[in-house]
GUVOTI-416760 format. One record per atom (N, C-alpha, C): x negated, y negated, z; residue number from 1; atom name. Coordinates in steps of 0.001 Angstrom, whole numbers, plus 500000, padded with zeros to 6 digits. Layout:
N
{r {X; Y; Z}; NUM; 'CA'}
...
This chain:
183
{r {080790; 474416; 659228}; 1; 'N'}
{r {080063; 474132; 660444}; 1; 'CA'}
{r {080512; 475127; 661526}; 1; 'C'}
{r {079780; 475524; 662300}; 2; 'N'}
{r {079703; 476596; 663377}; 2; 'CA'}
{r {080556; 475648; 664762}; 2; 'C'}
{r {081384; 476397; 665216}; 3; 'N'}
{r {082214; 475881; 665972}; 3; 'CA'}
{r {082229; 476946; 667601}; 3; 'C'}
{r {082239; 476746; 668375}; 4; 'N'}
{r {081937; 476904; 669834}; 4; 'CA'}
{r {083093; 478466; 669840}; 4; 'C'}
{r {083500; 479718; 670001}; 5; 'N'}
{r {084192; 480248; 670517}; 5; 'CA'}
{r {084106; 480834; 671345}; 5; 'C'}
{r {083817; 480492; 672333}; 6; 'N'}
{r {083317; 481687; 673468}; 6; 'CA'}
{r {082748; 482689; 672992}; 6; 'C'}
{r {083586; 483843; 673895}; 7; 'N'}
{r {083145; 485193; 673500}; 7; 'CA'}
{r {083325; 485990; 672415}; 7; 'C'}
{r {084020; 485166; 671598}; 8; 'N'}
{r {084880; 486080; 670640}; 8; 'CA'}
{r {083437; 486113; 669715}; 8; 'C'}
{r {083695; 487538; 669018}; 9; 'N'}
{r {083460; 487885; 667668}; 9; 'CA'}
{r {084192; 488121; 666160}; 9; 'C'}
{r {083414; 487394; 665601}; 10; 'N'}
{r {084364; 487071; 664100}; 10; 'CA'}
{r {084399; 488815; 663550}; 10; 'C'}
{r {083729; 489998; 663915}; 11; 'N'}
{r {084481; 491400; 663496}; 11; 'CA'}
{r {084831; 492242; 664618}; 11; 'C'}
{r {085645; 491600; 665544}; 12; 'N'}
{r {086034; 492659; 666486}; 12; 'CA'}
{r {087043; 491370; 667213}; 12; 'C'}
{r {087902; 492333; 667762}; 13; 'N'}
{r {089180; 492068; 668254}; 13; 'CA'}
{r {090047; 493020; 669120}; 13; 'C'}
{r {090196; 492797; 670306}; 14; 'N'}
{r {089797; 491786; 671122}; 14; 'CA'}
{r {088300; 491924; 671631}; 14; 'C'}
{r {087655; 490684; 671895}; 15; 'N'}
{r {086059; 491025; 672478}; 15; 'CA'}
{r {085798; 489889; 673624}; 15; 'C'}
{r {085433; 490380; 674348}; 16; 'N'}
{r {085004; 489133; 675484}; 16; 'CA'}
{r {084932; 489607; 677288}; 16; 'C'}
{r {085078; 488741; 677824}; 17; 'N'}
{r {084830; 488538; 679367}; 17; 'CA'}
{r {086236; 488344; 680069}; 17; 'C'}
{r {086644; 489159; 680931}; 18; 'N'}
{r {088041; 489117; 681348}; 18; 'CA'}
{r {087924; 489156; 683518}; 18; 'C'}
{r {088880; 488190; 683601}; 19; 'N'}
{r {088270; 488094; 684809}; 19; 'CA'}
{r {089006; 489242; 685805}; 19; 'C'}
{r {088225; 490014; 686715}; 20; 'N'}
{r {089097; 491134; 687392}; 20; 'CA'}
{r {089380; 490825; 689286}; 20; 'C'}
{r {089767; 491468; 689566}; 21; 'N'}
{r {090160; 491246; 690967}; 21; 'CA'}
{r {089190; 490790; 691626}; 21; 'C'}
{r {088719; 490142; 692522}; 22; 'N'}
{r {087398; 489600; 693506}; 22; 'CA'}
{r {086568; 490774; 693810}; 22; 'C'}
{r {085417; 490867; 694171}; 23; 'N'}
{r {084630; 491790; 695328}; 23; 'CA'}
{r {085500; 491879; 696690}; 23; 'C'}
{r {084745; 493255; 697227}; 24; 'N'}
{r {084985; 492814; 698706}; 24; 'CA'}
{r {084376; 491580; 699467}; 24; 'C'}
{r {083403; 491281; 699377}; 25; 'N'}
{r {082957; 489823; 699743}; 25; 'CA'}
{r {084001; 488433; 699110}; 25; 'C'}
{r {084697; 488555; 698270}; 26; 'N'}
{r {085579; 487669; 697842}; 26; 'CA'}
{r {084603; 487094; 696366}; 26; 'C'}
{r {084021; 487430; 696041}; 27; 'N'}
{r {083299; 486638; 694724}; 27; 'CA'}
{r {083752; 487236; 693789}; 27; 'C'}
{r {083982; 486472; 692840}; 28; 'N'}
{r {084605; 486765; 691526}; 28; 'CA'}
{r {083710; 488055; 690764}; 28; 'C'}
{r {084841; 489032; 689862}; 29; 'N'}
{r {083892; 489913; 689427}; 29; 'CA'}
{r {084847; 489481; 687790}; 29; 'C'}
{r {084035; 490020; 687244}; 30; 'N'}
{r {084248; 490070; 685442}; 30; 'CA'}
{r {084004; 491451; 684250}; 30; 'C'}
{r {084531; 491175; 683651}; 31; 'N'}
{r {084789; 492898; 682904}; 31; 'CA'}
{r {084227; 492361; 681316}; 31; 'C'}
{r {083540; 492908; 680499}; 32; 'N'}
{r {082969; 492749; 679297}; 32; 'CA'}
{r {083646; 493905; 678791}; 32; 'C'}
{r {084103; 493752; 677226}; 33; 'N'}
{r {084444; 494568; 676624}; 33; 'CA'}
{r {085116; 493862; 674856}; 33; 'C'}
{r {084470; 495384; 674338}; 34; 'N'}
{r {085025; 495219; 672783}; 34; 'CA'}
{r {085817; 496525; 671961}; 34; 'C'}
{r {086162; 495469; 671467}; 35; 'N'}
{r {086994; 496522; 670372}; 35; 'CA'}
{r {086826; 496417; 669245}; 35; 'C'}
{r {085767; 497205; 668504}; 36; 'N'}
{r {084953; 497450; 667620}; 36; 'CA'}
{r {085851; 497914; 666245}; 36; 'C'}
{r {087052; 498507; 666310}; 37; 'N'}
{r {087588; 499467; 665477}; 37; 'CA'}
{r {088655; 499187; 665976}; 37; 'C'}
{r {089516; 500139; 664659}; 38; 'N'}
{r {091368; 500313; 664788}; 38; 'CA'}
{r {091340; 501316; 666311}; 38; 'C'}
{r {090237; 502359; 666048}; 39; 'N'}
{r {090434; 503909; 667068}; 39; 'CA'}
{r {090013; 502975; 668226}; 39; 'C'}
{r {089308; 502404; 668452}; 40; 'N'}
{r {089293; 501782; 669810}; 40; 'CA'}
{r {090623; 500739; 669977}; 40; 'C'}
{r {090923; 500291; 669433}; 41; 'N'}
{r {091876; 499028; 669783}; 41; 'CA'}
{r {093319; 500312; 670296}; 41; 'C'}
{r {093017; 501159; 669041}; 42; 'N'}
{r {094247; 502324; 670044}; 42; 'CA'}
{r {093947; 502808; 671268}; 42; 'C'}
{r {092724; 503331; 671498}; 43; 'N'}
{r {092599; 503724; 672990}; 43; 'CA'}
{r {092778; 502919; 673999}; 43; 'C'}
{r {092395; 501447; 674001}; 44; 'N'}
{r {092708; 500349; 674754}; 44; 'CA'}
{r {093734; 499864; 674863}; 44; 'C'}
{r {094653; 500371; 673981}; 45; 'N'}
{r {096129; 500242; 674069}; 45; 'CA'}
{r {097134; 501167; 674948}; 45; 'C'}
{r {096043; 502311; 674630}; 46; 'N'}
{r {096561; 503327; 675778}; 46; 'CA'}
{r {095997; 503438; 676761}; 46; 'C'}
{r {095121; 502866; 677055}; 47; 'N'}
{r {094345; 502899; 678601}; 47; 'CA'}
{r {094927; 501962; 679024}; 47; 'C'}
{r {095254; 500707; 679086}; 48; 'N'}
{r {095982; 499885; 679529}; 48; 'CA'}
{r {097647; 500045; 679578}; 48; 'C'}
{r {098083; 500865; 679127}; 49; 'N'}
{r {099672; 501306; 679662}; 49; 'CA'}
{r {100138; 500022; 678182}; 49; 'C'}
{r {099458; 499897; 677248}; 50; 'N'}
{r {100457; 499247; 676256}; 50; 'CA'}
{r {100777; 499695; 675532}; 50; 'C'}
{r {101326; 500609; 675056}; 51; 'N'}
{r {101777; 501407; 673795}; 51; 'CA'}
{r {102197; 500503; 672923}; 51; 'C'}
{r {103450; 499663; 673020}; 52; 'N'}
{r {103904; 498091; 672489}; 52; 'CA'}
{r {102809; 498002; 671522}; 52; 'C'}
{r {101434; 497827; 671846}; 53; 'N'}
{r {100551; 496653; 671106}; 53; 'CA'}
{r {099995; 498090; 669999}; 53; 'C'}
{r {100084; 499183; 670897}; 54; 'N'}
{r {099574; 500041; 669484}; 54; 'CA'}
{r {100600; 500533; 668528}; 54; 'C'}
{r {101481; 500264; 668773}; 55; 'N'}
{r {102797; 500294; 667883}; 55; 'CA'}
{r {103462; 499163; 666441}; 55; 'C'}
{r {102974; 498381; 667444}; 56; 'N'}
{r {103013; 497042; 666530}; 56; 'CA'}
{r {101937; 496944; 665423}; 56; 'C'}
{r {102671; 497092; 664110}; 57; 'N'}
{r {101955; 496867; 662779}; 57; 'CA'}
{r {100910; 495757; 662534}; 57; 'C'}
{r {101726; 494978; 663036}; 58; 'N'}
{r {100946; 493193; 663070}; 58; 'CA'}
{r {099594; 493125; 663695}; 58; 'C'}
{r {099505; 494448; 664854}; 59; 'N'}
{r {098165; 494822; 665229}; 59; 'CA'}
{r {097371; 495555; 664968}; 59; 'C'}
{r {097942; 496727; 663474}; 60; 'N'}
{r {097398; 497542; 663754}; 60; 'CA'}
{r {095684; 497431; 662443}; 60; 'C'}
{r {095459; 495721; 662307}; 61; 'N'}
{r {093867; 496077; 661968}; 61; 'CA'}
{r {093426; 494914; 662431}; 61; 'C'}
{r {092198; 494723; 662187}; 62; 'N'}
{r {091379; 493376; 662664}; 62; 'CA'}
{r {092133; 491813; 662231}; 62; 'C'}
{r {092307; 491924; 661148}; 63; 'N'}
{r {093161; 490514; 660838}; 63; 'CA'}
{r {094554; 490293; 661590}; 63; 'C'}
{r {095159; 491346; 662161}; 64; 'N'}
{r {096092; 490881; 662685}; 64; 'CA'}
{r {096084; 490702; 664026}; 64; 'C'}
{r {094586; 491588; 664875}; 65; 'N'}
{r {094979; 491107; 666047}; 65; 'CA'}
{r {093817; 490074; 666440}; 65; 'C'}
{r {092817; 489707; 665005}; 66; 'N'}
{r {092620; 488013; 665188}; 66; 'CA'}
{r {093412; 487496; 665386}; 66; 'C'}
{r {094282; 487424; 664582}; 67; 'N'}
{r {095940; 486263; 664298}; 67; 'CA'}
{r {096876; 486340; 665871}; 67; 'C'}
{r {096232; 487268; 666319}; 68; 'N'}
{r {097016; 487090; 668035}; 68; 'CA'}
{r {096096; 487374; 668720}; 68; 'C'}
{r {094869; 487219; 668519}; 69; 'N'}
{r {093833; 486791; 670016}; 69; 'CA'}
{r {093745; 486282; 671018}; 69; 'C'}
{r {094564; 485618; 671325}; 70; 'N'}
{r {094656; 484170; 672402}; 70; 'CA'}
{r {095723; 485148; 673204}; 70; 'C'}
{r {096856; 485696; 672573}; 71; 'N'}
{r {097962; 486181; 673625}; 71; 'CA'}
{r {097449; 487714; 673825}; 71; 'C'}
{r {096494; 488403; 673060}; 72; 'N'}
{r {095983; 489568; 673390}; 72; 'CA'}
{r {095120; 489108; 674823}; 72; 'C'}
{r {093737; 488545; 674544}; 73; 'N'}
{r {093182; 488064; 675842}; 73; 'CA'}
{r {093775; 487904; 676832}; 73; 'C'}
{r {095472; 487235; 677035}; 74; 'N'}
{r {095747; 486732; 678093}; 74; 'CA'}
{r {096517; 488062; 678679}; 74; 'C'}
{r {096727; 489312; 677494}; 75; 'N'}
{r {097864; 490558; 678149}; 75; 'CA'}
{r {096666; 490978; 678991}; 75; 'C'}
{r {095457; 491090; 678383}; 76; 'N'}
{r {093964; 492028; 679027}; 76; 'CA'}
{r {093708; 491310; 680300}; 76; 'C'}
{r {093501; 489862; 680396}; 77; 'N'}
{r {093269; 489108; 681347}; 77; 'CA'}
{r {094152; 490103; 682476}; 77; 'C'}
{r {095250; 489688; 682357}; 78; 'N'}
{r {096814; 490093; 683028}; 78; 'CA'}
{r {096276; 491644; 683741}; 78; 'C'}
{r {095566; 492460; 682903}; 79; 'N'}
{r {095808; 493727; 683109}; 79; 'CA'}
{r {094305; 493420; 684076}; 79; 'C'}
{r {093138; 493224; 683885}; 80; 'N'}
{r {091528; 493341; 684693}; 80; 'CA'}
{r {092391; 492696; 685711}; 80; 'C'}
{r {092815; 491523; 685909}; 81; 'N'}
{r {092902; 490598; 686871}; 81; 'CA'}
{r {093654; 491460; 688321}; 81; 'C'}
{r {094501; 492476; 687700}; 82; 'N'}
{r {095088; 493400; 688441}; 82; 'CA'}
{r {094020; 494378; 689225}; 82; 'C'}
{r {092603; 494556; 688768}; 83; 'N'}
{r {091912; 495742; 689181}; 83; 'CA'}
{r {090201; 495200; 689822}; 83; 'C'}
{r {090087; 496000; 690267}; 84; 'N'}
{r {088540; 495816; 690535}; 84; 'CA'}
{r {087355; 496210; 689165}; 84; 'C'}
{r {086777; 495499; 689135}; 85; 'N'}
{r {085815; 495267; 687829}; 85; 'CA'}
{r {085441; 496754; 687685}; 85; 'C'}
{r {084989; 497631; 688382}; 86; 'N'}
{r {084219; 499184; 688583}; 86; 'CA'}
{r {085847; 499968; 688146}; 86; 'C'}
{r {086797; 499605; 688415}; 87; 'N'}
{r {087616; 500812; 688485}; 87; 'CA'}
{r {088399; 500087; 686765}; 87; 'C'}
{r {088324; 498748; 686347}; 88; 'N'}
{r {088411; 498388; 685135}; 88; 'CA'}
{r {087862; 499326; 684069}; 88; 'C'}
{r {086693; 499018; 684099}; 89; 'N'}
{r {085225; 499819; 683782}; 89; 'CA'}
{r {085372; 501361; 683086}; 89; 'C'}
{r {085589; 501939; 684803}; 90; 'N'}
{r {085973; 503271; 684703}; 90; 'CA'}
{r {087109; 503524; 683507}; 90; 'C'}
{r {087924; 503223; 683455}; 91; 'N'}
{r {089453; 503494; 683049}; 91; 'CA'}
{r {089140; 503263; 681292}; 91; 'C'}
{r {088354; 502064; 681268}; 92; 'N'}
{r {087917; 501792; 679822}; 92; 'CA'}
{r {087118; 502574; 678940}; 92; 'C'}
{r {086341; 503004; 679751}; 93; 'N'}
{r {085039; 503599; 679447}; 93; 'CA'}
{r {085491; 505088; 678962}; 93; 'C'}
{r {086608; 505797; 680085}; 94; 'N'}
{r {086805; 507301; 679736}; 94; 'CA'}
{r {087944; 507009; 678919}; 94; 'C'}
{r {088580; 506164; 678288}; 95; 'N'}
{r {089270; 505763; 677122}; 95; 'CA'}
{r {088154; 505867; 675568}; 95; 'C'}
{r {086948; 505544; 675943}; 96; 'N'}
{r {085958; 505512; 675016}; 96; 'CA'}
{r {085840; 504167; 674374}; 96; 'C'}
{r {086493; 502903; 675202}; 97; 'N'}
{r {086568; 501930; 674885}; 97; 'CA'}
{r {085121; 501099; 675285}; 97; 'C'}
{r {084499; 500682; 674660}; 98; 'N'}
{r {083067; 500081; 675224}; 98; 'CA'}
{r {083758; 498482; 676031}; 98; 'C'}
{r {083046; 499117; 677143}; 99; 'N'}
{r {083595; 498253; 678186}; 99; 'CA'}
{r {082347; 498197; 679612}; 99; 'C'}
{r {082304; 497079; 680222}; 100; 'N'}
{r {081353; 497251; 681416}; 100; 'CA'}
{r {081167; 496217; 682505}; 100; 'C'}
{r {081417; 496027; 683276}; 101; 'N'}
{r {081604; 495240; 684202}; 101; 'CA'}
{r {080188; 494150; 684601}; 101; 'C'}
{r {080477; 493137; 685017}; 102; 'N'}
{r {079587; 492265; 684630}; 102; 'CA'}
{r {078387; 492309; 685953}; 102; 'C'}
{r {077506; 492874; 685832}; 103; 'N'}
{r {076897; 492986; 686697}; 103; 'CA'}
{r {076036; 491719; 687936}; 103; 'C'}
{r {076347; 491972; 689131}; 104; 'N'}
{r {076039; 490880; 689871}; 104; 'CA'}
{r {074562; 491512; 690357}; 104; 'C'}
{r {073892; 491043; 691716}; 105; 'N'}
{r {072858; 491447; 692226}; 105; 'CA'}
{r {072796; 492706; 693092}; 105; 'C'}
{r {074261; 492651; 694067}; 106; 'N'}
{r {074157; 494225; 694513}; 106; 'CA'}
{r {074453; 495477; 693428}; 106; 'C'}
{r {075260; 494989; 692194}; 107; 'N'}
{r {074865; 496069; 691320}; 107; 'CA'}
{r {073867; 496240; 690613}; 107; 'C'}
{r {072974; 495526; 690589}; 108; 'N'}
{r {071820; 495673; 689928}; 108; 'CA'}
{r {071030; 496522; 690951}; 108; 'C'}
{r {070545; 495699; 692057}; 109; 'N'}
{r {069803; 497020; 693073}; 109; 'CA'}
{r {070815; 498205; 693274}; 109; 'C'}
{r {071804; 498510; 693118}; 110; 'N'}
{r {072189; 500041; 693398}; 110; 'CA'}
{r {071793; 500493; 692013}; 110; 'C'}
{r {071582; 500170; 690776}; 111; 'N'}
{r {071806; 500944; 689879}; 111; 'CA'}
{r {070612; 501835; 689401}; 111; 'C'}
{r {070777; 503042; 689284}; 112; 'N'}
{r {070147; 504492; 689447}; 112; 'CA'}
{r {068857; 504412; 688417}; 112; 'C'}
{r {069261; 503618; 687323}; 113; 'N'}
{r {068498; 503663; 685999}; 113; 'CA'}
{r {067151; 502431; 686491}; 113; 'C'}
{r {067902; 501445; 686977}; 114; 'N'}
{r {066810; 499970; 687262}; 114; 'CA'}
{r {065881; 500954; 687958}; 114; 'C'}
{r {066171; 501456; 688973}; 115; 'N'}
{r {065448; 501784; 690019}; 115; 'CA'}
{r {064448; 502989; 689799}; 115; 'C'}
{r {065175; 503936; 688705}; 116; 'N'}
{r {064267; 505072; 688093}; 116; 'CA'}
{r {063094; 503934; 687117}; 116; 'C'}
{r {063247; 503117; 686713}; 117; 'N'}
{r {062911; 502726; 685401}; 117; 'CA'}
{r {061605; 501569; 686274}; 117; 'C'}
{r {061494; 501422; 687825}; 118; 'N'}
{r {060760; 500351; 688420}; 118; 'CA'}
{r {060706; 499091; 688589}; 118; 'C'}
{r {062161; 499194; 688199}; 119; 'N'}
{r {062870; 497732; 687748}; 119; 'CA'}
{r {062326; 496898; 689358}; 119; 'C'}
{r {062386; 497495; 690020}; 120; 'N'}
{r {062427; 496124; 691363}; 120; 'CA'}
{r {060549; 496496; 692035}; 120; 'C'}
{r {060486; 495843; 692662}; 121; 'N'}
{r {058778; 495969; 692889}; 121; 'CA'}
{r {058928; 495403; 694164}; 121; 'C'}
{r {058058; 495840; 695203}; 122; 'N'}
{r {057987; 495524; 696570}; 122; 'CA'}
{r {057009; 494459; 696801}; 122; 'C'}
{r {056860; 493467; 697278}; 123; 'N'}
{r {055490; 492587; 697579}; 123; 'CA'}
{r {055285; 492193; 698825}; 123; 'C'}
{r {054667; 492627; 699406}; 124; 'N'}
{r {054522; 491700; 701391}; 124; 'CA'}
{r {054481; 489924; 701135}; 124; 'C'}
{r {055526; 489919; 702096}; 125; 'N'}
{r {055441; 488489; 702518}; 125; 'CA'}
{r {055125; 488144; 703670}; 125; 'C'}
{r {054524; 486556; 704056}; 126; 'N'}
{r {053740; 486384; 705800}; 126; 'CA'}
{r {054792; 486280; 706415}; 126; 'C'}
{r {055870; 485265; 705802}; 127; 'N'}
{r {057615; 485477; 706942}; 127; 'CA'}
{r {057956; 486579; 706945}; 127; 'C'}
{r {058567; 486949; 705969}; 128; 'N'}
{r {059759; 487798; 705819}; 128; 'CA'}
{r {059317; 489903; 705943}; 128; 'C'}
{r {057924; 489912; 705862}; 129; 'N'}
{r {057554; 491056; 705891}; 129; 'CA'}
{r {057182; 491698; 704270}; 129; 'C'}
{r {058280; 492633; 704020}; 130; 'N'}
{r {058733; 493113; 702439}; 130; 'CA'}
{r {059621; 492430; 701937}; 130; 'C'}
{r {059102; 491904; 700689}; 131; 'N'}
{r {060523; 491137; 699812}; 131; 'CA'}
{r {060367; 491939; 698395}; 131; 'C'}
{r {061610; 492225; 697846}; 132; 'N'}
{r {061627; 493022; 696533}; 132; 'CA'}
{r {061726; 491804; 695204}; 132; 'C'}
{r {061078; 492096; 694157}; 133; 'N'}
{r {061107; 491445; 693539}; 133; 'CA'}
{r {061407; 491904; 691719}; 133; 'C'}
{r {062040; 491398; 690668}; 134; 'N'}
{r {062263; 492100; 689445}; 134; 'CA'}
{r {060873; 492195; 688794}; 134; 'C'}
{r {060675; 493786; 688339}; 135; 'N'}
{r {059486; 493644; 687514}; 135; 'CA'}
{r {059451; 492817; 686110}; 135; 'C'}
{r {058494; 492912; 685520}; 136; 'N'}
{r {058527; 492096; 684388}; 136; 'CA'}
{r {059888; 493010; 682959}; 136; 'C'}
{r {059944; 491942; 682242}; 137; 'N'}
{r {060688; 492967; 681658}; 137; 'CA'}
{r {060263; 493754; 680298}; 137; 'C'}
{r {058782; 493091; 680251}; 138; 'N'}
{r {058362; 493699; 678848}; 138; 'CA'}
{r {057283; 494652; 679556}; 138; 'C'}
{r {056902; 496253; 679213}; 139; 'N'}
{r {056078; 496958; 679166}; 139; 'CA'}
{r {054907; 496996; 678543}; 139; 'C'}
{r {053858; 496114; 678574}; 140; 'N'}
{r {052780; 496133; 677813}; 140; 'CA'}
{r {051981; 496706; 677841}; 140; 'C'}
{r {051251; 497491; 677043}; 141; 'N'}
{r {049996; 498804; 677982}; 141; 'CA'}
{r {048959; 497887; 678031}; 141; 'C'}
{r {048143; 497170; 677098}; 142; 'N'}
{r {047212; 496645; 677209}; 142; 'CA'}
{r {047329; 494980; 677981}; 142; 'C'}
{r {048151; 494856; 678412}; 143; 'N'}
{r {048259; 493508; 679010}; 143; 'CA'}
{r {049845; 493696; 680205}; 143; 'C'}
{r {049348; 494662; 680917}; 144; 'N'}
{r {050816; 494884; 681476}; 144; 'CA'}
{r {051207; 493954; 682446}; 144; 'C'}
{r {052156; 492760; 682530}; 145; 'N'}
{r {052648; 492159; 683881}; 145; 'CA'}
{r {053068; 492459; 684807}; 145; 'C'}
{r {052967; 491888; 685497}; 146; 'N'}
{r {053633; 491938; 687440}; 146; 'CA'}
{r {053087; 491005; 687912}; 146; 'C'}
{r {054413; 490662; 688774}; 147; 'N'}
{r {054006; 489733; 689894}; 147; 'CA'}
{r {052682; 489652; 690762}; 147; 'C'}
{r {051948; 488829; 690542}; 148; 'N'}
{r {050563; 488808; 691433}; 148; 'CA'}
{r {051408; 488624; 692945}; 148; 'C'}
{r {052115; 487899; 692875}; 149; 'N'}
{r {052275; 487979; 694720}; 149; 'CA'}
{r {053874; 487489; 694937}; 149; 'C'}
{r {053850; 487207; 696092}; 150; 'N'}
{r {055494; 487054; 696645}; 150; 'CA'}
{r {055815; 485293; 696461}; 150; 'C'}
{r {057065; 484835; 696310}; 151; 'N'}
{r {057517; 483838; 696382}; 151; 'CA'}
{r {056514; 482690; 697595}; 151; 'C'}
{r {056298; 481767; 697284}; 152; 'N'}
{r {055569; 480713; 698306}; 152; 'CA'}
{r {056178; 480422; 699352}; 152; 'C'}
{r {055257; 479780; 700514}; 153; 'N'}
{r {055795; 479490; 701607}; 153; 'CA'}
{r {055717; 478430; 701729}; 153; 'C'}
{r {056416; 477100; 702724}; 154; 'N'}
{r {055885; 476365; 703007}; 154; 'CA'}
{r {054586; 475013; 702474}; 154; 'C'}
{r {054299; 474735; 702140}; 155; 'N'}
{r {052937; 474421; 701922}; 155; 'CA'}
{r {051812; 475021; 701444}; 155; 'C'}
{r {052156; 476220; 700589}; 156; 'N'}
{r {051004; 477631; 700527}; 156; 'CA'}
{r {049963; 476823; 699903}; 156; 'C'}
{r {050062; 475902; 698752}; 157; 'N'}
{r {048885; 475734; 697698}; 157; 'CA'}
{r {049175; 474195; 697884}; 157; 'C'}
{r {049392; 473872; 698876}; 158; 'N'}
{r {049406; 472384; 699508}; 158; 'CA'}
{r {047889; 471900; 699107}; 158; 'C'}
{r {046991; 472418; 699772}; 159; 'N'}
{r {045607; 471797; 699428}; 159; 'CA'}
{r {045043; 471977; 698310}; 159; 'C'}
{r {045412; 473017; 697991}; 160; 'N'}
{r {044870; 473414; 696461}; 160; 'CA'}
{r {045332; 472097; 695523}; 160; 'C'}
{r {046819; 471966; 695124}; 161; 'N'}
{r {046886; 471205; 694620}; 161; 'CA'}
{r {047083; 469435; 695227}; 161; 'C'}
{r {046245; 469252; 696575}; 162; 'N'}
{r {045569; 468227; 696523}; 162; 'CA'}
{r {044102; 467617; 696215}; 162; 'C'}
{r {043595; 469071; 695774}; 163; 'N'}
{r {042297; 469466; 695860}; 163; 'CA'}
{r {042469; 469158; 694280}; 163; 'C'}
{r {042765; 470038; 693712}; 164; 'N'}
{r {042358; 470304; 692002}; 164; 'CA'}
{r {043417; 469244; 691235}; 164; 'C'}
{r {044399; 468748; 691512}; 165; 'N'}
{r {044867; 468203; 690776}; 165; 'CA'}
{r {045540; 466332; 690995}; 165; 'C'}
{r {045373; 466118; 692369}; 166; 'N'}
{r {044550; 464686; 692532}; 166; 'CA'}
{r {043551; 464542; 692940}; 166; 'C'}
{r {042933; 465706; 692840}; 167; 'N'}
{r {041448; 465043; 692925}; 167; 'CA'}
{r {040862; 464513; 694337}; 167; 'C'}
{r {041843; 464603; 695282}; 168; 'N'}
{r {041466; 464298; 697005}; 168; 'CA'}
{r {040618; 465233; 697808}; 168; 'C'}
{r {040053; 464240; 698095}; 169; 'N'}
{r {038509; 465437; 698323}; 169; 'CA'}
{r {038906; 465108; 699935}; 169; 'C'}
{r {038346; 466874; 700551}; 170; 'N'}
{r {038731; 467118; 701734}; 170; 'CA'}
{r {038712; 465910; 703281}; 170; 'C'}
{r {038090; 465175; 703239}; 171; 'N'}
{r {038700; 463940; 703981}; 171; 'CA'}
{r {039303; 463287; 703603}; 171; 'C'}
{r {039586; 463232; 702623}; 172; 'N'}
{r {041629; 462225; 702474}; 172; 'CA'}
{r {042541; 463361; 702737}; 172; 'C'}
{r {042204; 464496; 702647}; 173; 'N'}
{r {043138; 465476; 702979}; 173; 'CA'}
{r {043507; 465721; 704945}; 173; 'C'}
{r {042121; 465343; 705167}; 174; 'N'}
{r {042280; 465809; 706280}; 174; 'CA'}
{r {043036; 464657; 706971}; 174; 'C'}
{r {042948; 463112; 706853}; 175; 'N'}
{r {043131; 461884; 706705}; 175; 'CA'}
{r {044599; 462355; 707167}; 175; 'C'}
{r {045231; 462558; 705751}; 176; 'N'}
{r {046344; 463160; 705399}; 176; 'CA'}
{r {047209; 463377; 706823}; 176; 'C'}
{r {046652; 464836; 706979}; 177; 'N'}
{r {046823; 465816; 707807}; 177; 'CA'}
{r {047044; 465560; 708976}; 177; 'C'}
{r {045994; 464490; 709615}; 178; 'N'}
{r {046314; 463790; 710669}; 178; 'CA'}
{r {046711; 463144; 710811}; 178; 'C'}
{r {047368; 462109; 709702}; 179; 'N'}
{r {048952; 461042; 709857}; 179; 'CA'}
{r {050053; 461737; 710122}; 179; 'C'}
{r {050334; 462750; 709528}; 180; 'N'}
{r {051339; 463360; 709615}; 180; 'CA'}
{r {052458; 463513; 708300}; 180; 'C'}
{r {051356; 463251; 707209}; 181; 'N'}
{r {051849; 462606; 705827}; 181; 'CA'}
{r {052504; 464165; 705210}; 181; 'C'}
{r {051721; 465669; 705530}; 182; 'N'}
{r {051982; 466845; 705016}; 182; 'CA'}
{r {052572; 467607; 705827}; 182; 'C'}
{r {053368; 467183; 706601}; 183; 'N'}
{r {054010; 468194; 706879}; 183; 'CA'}
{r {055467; 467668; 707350}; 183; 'C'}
């Protein structure tokens, strides 16, 4: 029977979500990363200042540093928890360790590719003016999506759906309207 493990993967070691220093706003940031191979589990041994763990036999293949997963996670924990998720990232990444920081909403709008790629879409709103919104995420040529319009306001389809879907025909609405029942 299939049993709950988080992040882990049954062929890679160590693999998962490690929590790293806060944002500047104070919100938690998080670091994703795996170790696919012996050559990665060495580079991550040396990008992280552990030589220890790439030295140690007991680690040096997948079965053994299953067999110490729990205290590996908590050295990695130890080490992100020390850094900012981007400079985690960095350090992992030019190790050649597949690694990537968990992306929140201001990294999503800064990122170069979303934004080449049309990822965000502009729509006028009656409050707010321009509100940006995520495009769809599938490209369809013959049936392509997008947002018909901006998030609702207020009451937008208030009558509509007193209209079409109880069935209240425009003097109970108006009825309504003048109790003070809609708004």
């Amino acid at each position: 029977m299939a049993e709950a493990d988080g992040c882990r993967d049954p062929g890679m070691a160590p693999h998962g979500v490690f929590p790293c220093a806060p944002g500047a706003d104070g919100a938690p940031r998080w670091l994703a990363l795996a170790v696919r191979d012996d050559a990665d589990w060495r580079a991550l041994a040396a990008a992280i200042g552990r030589e220890d763990w790439a030295a140690d036999p007991a680690l040096a293949d997948l079965a053994g540093r299953k067999a110490a997963e729990a205290a590996l996670e908590a050295g990695l924990a130890d080490w992100t928890a020390a850094r900012g998720a981007e400079a985690a990232e960095a350090a992992l990444l030019a190790a050649g360790v597949p690694a990537h920081r968990v992306a929140d909403y201001p990294d999503l709008w800064a990122d170069p590719q979303l934004s080449h790629d049309g990822h965000w879409i502009s729509l006028p709103h009656p409050l707010a003016g321009e509100t940006w919104v995520e495009a769809c995420r599938f490209r369809l040529s013959a049936t392509p999506g997008a947002p018909a319009r901006c998030a609702p306001t207020f009451g937008r389809d208030r009558d509509w759906a007193l209209a079409e879907t109880l069935g209240y025909d425009p003097e109970r609405i108006a009825a309504l309207e003048a109790a003070g029942a809609l708004s």
